[in-house]
GUTORNU-488558 format. One record per residue: x negated, y, z of N, C-alpha, C in turn; residue in one letter; residue number from 1. Coordinates in steps of 0.001 Angstrom, whole numbers, plus 500000, padded with zeros to 6 digits. Example, Ala and Ser with C-alpha at 12.3 -4.5 7.8 and 13.67 -1.06 7.14 Angstrom:
# GUTORNU-488558
R;n_px;n_py;n_pz;ca_px;ca_py;ca_pz;c_px;c_py;c_pz;type;seq
R;486810;494310;507800;487700;495500;507800;486800;496700;507800;a;1
R;487150;497750;507080;486330;498940;507140;487100;500030;507870;s;2
# end
This chain:
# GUTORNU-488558
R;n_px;n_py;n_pz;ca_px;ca_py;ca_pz;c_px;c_py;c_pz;type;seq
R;554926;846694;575440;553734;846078;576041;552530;846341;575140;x;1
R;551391;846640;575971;550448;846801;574908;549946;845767;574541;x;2
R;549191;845640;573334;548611;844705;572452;546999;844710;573695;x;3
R;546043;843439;573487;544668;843595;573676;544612;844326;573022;x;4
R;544546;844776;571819;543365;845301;570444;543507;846627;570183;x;5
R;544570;847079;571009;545413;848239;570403;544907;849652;571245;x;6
R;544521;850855;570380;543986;851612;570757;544652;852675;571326;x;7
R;544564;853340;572200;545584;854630;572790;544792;855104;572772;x;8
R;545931;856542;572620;545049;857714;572612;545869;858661;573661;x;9
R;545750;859921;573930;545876;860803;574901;545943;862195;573874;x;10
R;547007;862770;573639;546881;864430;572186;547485;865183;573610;x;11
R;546883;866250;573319;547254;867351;573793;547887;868511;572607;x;12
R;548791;869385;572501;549069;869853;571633;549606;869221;570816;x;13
R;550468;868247;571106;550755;867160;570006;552274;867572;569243;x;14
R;552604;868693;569824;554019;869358;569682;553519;870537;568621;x;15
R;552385;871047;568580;552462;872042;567444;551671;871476;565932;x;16
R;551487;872903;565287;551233;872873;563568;549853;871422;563464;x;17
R;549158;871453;563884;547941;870495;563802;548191;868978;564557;x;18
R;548335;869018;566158;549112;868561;566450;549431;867139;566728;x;19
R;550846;867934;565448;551733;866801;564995;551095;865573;564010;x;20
R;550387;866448;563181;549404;866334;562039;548064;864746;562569;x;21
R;547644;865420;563084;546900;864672;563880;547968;862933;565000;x;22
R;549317;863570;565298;550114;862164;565738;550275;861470;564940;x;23
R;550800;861962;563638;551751;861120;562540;550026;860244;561798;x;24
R;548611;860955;561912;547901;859787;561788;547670;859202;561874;x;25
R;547452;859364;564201;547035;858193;564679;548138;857068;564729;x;26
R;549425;857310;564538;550276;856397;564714;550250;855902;563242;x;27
R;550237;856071;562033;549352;855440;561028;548635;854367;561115;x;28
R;547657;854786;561507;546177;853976;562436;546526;852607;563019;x;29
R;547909;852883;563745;548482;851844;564743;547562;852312;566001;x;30
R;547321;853383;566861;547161;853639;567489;548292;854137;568688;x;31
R;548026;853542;569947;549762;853863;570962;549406;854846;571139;x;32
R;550127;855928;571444;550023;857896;571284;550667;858045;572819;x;33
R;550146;858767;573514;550741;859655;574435;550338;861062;574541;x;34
R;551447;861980;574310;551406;863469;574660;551544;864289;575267;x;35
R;550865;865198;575841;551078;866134;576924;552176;866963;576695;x;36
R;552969;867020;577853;553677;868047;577451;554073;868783;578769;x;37
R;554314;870077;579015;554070;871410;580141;555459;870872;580837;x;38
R;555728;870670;581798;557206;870382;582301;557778;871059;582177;x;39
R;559150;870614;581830;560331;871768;580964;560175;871880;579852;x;40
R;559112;871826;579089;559282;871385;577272;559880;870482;576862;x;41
R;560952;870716;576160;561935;869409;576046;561139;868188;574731;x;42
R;561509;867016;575746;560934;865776;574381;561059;866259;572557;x;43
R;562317;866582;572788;562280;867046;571044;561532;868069;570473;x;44
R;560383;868576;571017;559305;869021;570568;558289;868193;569771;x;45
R;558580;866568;570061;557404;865691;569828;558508;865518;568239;x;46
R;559468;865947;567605;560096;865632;566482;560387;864078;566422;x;47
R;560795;863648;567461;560858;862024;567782;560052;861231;567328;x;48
R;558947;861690;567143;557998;860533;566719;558024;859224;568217;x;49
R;557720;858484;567804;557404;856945;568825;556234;857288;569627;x;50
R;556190;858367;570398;554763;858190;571694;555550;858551;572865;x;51
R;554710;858315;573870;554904;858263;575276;554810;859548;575661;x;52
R;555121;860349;576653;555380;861233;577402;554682;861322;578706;x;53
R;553565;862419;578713;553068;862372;579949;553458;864319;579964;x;54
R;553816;864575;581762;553884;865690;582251;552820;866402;582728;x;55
R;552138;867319;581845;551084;868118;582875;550806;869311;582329;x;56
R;550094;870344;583259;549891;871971;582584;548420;872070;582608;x;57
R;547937;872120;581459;546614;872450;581447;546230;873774;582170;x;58
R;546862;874695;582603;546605;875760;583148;546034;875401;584846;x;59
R;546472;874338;585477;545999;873552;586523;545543;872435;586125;x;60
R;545452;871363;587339;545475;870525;587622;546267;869294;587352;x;61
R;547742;869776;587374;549107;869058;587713;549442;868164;586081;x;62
R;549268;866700;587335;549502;865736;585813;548412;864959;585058;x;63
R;547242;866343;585259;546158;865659;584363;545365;864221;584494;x;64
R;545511;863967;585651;544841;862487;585940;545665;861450;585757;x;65
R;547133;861627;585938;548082;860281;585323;548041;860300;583281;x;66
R;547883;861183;583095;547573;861682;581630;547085;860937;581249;x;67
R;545499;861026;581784;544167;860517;581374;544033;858901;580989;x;68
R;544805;858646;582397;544433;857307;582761;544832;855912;581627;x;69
R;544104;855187;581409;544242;854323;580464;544234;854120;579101;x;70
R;543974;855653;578510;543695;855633;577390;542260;855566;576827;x;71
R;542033;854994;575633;540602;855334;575412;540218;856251;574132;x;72
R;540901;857171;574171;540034;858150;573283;541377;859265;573712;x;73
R;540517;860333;574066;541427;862096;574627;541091;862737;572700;x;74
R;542469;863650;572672;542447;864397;571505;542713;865922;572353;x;75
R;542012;866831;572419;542294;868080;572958;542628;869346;571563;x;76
R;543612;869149;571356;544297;869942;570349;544588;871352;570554;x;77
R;545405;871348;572032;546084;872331;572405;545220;873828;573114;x;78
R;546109;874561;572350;544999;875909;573115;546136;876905;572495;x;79
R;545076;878201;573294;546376;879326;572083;545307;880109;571343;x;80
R;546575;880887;570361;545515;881597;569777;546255;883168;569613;x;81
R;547413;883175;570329;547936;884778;570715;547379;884746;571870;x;82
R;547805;885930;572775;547507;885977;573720;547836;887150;574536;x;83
R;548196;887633;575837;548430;888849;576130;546701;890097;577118;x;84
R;545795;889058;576894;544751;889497;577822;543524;888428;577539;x;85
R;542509;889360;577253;541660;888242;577061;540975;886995;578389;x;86
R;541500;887470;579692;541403;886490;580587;543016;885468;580593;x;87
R;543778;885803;579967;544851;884537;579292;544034;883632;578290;x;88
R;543402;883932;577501;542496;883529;576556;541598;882552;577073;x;89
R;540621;882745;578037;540059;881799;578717;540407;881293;579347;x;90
R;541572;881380;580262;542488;880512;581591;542709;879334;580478;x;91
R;543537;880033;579089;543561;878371;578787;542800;877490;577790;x;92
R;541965;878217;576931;541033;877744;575877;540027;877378;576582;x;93
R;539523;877981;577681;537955;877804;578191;538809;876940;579173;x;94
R;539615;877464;580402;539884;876817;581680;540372;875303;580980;x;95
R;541483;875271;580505;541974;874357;580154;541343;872842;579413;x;96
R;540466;873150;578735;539405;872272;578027;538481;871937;579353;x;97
R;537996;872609;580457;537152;872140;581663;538081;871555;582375;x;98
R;539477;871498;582670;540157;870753;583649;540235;869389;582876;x;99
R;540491;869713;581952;541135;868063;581031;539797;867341;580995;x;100
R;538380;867895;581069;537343;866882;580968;536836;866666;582154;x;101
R;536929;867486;583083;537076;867197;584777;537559;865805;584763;x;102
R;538843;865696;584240;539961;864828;585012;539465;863196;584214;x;103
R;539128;863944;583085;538859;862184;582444;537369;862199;583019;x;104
R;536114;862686;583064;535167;862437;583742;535528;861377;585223;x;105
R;536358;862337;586069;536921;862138;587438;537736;860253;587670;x;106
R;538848;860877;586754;539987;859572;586701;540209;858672;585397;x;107
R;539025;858703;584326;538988;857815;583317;537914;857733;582437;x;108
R;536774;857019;583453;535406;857444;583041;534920;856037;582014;x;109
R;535989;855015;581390;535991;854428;580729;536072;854984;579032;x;110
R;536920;856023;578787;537246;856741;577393;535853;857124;576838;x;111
R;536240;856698;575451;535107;856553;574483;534922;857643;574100;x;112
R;535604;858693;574485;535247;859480;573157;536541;860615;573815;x;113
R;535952;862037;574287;536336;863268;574214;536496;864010;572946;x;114
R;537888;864202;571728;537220;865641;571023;538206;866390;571233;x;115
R;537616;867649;571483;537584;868926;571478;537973;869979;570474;x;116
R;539112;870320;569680;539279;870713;568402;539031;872431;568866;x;117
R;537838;872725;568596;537304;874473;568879;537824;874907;567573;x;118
R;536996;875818;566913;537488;876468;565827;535899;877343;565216;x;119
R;536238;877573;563871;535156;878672;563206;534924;879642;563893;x;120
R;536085;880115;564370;536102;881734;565579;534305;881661;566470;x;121
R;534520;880068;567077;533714;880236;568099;532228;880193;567509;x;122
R;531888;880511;566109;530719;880288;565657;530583;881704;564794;x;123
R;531253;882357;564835;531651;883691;564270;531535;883867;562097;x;124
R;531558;884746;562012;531326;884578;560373;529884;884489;559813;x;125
R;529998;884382;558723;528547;884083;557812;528104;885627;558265;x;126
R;526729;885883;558825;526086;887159;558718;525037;887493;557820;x;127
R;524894;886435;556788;523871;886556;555538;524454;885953;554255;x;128
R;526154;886148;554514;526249;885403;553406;526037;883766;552829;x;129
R;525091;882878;553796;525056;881932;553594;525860;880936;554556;x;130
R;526827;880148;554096;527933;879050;554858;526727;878655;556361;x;131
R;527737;879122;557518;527315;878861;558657;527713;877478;559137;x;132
R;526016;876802;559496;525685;875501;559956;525899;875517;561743;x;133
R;526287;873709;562233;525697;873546;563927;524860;874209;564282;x;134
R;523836;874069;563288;522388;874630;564093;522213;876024;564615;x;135
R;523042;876771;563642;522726;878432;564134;523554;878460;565448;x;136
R;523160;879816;565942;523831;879939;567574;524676;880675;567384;x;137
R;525684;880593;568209;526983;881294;567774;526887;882653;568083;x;138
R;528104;882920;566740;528178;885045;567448;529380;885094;567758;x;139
R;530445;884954;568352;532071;885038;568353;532068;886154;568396;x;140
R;533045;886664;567323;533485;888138;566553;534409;888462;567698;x;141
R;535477;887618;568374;537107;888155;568925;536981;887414;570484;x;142
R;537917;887864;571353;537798;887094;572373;537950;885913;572292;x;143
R;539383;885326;571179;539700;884062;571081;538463;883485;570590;x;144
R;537665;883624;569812;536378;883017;569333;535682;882543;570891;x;145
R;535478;883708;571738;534884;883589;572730;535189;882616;573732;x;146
R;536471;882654;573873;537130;881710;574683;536875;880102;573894;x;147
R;536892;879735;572985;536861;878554;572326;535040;878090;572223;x;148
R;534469;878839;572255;533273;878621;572532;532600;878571;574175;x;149
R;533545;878983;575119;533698;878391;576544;533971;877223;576646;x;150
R;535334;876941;576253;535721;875688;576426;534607;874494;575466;x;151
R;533896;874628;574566;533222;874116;574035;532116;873784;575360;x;152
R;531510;875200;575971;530508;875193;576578;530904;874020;577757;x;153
R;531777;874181;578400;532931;873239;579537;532686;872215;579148;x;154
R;533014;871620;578144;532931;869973;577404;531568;869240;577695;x;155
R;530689;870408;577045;529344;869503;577144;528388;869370;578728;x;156
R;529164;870344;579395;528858;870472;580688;529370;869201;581600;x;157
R;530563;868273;580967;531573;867671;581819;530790;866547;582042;x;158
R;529937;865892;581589;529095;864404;581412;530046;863155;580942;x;159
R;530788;863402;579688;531241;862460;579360;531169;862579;577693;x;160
R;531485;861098;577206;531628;861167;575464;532032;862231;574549;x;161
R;531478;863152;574236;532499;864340;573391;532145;864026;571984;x;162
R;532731;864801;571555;532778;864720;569738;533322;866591;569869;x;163
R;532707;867448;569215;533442;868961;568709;533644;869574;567875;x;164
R;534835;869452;567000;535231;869858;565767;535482;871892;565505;x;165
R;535239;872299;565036;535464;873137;564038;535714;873919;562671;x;166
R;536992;873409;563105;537519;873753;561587;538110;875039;561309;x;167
R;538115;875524;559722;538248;876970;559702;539497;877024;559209;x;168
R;540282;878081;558847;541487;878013;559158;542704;877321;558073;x;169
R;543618;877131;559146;544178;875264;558509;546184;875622;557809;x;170
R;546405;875289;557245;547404;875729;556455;548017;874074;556031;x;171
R;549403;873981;555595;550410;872772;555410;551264;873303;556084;x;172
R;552418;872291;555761;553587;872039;555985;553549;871826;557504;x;173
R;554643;872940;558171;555137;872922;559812;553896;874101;559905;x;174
R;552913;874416;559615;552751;876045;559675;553239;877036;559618;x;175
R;553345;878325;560802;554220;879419;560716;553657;880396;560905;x;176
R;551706;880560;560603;551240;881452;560509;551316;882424;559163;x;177
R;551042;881506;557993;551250;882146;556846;552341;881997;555966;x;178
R;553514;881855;556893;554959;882092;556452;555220;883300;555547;x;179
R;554862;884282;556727;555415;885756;556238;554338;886170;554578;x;180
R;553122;885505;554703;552271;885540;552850;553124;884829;552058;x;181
R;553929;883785;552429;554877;883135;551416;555762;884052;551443;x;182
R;556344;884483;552146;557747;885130;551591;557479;886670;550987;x;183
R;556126;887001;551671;555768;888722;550420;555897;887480;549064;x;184
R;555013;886565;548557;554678;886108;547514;556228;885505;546711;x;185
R;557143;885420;547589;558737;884525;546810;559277;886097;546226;x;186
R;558647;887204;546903;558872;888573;546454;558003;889747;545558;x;187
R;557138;888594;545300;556379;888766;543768;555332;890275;544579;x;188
R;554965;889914;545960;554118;890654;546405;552659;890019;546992;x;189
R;551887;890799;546786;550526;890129;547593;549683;891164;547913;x;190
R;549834;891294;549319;549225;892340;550342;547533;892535;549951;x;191
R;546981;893363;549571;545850;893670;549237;544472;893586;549898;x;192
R;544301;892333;550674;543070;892062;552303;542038;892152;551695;x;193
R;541636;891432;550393;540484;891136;550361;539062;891819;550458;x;194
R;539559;893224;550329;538127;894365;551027;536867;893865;549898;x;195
R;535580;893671;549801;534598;893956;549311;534023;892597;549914;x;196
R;534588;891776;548376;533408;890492;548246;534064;889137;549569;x;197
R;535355;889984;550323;535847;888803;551146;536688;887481;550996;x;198
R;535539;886366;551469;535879;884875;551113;536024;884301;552837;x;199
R;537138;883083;552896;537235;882387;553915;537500;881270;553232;x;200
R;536895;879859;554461;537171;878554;554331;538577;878958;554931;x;201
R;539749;877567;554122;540837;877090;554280;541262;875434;553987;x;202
R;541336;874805;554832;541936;873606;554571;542983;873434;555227;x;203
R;543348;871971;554838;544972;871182;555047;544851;870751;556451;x;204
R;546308;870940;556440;546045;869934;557942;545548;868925;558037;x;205
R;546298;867682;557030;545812;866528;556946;544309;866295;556712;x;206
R;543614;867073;556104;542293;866954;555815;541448;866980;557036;x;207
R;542126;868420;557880;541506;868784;559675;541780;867403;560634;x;208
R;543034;866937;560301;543212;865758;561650;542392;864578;560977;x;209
R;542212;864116;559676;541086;862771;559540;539847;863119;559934;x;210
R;539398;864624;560091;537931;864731;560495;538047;864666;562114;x;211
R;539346;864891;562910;539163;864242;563995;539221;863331;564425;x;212
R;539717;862327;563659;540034;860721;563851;538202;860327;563349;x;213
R;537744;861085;562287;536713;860168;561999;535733;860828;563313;x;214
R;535415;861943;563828;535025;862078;564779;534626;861300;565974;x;215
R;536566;860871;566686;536492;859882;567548;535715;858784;567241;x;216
R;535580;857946;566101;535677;856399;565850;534052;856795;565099;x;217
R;533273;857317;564746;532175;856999;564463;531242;857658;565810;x;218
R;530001;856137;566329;529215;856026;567187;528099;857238;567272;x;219
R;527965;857363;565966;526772;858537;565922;527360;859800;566332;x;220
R;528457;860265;565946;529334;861863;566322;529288;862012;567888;x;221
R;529027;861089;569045;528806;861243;570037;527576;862485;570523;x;222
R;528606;863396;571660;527558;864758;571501;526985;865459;570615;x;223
R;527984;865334;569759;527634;866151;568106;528937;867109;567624;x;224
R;528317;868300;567530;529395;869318;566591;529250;869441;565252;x;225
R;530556;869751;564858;531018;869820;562958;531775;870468;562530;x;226
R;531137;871206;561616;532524;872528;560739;532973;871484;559784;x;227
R;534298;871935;559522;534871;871380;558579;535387;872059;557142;x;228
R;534855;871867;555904;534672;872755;554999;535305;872197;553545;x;229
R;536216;872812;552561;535905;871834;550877;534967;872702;550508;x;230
R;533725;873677;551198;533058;874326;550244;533536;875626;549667;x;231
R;534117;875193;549242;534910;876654;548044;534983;878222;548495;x;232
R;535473;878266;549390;535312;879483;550135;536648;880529;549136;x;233
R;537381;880896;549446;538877;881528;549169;538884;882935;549181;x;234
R;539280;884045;548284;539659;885134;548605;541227;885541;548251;x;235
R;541440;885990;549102;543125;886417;548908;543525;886530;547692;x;236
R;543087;886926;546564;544053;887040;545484;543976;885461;544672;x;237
R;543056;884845;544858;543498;883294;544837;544304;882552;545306;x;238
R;544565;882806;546837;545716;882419;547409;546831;883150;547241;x;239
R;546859;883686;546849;548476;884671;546086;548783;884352;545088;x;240
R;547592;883912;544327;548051;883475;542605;548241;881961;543147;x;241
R;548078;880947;544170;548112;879731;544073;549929;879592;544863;x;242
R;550185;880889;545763;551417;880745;546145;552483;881439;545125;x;243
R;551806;882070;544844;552843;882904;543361;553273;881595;542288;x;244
R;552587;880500;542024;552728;879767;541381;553108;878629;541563;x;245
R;553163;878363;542821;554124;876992;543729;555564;877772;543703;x;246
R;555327;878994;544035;557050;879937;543884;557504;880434;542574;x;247
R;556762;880026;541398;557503;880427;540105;557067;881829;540440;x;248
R;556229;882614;540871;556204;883857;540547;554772;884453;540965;x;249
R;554399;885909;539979;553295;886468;539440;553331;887647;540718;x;250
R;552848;887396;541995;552520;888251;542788;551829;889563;542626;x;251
R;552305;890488;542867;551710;892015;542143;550851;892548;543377;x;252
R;549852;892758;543468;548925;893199;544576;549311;894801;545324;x;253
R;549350;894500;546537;549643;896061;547027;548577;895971;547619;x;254
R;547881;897205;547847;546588;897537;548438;547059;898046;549678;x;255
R;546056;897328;550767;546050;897521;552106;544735;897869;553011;x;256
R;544595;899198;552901;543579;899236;553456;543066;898622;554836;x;257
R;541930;898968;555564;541472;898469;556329;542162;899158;557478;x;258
R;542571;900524;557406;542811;901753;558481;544306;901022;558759;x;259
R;544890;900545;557479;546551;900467;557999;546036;899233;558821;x;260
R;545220;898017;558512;545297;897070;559582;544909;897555;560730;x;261
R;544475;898475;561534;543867;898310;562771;545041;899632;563384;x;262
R;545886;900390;562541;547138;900787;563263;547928;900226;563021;x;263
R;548208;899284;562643;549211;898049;562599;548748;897358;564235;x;264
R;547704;896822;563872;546872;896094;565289;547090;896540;566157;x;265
R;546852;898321;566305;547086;898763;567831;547919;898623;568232;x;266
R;549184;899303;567099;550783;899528;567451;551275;897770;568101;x;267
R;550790;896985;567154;551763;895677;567896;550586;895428;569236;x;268
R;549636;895508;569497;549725;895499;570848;549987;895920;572102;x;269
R;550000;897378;571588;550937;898484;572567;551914;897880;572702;x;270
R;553106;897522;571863;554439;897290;571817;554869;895743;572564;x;271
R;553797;894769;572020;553836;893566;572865;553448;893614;574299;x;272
R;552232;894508;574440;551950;894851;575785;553262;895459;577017;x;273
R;553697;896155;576286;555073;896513;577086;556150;895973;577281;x;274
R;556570;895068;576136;556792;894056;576481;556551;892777;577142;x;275
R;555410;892642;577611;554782;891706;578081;554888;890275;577320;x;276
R;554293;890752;576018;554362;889250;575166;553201;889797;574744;x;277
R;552761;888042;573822;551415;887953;573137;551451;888753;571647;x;278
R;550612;889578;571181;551027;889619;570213;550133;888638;568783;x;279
R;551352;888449;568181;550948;887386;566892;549491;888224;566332;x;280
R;549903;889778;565824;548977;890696;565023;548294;891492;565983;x;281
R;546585;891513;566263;546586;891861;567050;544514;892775;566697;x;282
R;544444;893410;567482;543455;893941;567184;542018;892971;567090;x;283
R;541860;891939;567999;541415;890745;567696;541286;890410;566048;x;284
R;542661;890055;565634;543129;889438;564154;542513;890552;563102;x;285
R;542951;891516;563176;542372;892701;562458;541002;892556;562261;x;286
R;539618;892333;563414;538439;892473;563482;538158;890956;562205;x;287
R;538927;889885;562559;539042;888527;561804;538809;889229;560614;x;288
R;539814;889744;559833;540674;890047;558691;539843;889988;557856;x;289
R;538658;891582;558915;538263;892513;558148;536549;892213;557785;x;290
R;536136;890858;558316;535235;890229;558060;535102;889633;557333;x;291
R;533578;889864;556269;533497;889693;554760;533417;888065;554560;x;292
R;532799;887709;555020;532371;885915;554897;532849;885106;556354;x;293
R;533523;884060;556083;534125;883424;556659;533932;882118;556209;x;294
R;532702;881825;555868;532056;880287;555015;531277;879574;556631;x;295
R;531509;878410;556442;531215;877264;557257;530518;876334;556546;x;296
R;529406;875329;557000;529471;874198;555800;529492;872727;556817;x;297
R;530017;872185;556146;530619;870583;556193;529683;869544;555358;x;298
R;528424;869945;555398;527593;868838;555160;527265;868010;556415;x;299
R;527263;868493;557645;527089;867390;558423;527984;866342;558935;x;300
R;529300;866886;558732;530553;866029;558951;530545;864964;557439;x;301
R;530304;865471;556004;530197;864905;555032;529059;863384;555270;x;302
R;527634;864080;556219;526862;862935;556109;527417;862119;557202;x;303
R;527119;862448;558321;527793;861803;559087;529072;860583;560105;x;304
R;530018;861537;559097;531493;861170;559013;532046;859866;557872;x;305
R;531168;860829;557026;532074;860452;555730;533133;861303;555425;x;306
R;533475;862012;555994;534431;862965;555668;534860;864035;554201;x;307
R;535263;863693;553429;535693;864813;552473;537272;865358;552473;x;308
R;537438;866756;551880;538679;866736;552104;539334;866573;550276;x;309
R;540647;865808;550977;541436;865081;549924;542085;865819;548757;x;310
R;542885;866980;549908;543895;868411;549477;543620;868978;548682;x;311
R;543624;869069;547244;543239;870517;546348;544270;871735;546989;x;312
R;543804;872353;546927;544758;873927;547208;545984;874186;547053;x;313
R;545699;873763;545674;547346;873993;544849;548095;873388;544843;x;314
R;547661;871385;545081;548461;870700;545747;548716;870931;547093;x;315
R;548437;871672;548206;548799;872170;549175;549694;872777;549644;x;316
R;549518;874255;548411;550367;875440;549133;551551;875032;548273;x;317
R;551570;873869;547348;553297;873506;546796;553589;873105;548025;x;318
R;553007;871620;548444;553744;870813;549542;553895;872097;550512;x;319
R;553276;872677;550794;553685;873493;552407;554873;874476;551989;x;320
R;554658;875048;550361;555983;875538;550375;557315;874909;549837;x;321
R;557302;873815;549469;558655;873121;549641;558834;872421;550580;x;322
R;557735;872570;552241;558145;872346;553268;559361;873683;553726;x;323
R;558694;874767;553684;559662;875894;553596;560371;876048;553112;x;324
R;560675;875978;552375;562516;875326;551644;563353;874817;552154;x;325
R;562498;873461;552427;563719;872380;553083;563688;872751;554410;x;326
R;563083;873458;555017;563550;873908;556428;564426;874767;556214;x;327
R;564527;875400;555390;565422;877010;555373;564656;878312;556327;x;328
R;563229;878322;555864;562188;879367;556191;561672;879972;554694;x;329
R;562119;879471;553672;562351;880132;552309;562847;879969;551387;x;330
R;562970;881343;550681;564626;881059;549734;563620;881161;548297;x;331
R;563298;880027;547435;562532;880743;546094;563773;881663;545113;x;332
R;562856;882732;544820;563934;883847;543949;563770;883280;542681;x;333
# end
């Protein structure tokens, strides 16, 4: 039974890397959780956490208004970021973000508070070198950028409470993007990206889901966007020496040019293409890679919010890699 006082929420994506991240807070919080999930995704996706179960496909309609209903604050988490076509890309980053604010506009025009978790993509990289603010207008480098800056566009179009986060790219424990950099690094290797002068923002999960909780719950973030930043700005052989050293070992740099990434890129999309799967590595990712500045700044979430992030680095990439351990996704040598 619910409490008067007690706040629900509505996650979408509440089954993957962020997520989860974002459940295990609000249920923290003491917030009642319900999660979307595509029919036929089995419950044990939610890792048994204590929330409710609602059925619907963001790709339609179906579901979304029993979803909606009764909660007061929507978390829109879920999106992709493979893909087999860049109109897959918008069906569900752009389409998907306009149906879900359709439906709460439509069937739950009580909810306080829409956010929207977009991404750095949709604001593209630093083009002067200086950490890219709200204010500038976006350049999206990749389709996925493009698509996430639709669905952004969708949100503010919908006439209801939003809040729109952008955060740059997010790393912890239950991540399986930068698996395969841990295990070159448990093999005393570190792939050579960094090209000429290239830095990217990186934070924790946990750091990304409190800037969406503080999002929801502060009055002023209403119709307001925010990068989420520690500042620092990262180049690969930092993060090799910070995973080389959570793994007991001195990662030796192999140089990778720019040419092998973009026939790497082609080949796995040819190959996924024929297969008819998304591919993880993809000519998209490559264009990412190979872009020099990847700085955001988080002074307006800082004033605003209150927001700082907690995570030092190095306390990070330990916890995420003795998350990989105890899963048996890595063996330290």
């Amino acid at each position: 039974m619910t409490r008067p006082n007690e706040r629900r929420a509505l996650v979408t994506g509440g089954h993957g890397f962020l997520g989860s991240h974002l459940v295990d807070l609000l249920l923290e919080q003491g917030f009642r959780v319900r999660c979307l999930l595509r029919p036929g995704r089995p419950e044990r996706a939610l890792g048994g956490r204590p929330v409710e179960v609602a059925r619907g496909d963001l790709r339609g309609k179906e579901g979304l208004a029993e979803a909606v209903q009764g909660v007061d604050v929507v978390f829109h988490v879920a999106g992709l970021i493979a893909a087999r076509s860049p109109v897959e890309f918008r069906e569900v980053n752009a389409g998907g973000a306009a149906r879900l604010a359709a439906a709460v506009a439509e069937h739950a025009p009580a909810v306080r508070r829409f956010v929207l978790v977009s991404s750095q993509a949709a604001a593209g990289p630093s083009a002067d070198g200086r950490p890219v603010t709200e204010d500038l207008p976006p350049h999206p480098l990749t389709h996925y950028g493009r698509s996430k800056l639709l669905g952004e566009e969708a949100v503010r179009a919908a006439r209801i409470p939003f809040s729109i986060l952008r955060p740059p790219a997010i790393y912890g424990p239950r991540d399986l993007a930068l698996l395969p950099f841990f295990r070159l690094a448990s093999k005393g290797i570190a792939p050579g990206l960094e090209g000429p002068g290239r830095r990217f923002n990186l934070l924790h999960a946990r750091d990304v889901a409190r800037g969406i909780l503080l999002a929801a719950e502060a009055e002023g973030a209403r119709g307001r966007t925010y990068f989420l930043s520690d500042g620092a700005g990262y180049g690969y052989p930092e993060i090799a020496r910070s995973m080389g050293a959570a793994l007991g070992r001195r990662p030796r740099r192999i140089p990778l040019p720019d040419f092998l990434l973009d026939l790497a890129a082609a080949f796995s999309d040819e190959v996924m293409g024929m297969l008819g799967r998304a591919p993880v590595f993809s000519r998209d990712k490559a264009r990412e890679l190979k872009a020099r500045l990847w700085l955001c700044s988080a002074a307006r979430a800082e004033e605003e919010l209150g927001w700082r992030p907690l995570v030092p680095l190095d306390d990070g990439i330990r916890e995420t890699a003795e998350w990989y351990e105890r899963n048996g996704l890595l063996c330290r040598r």
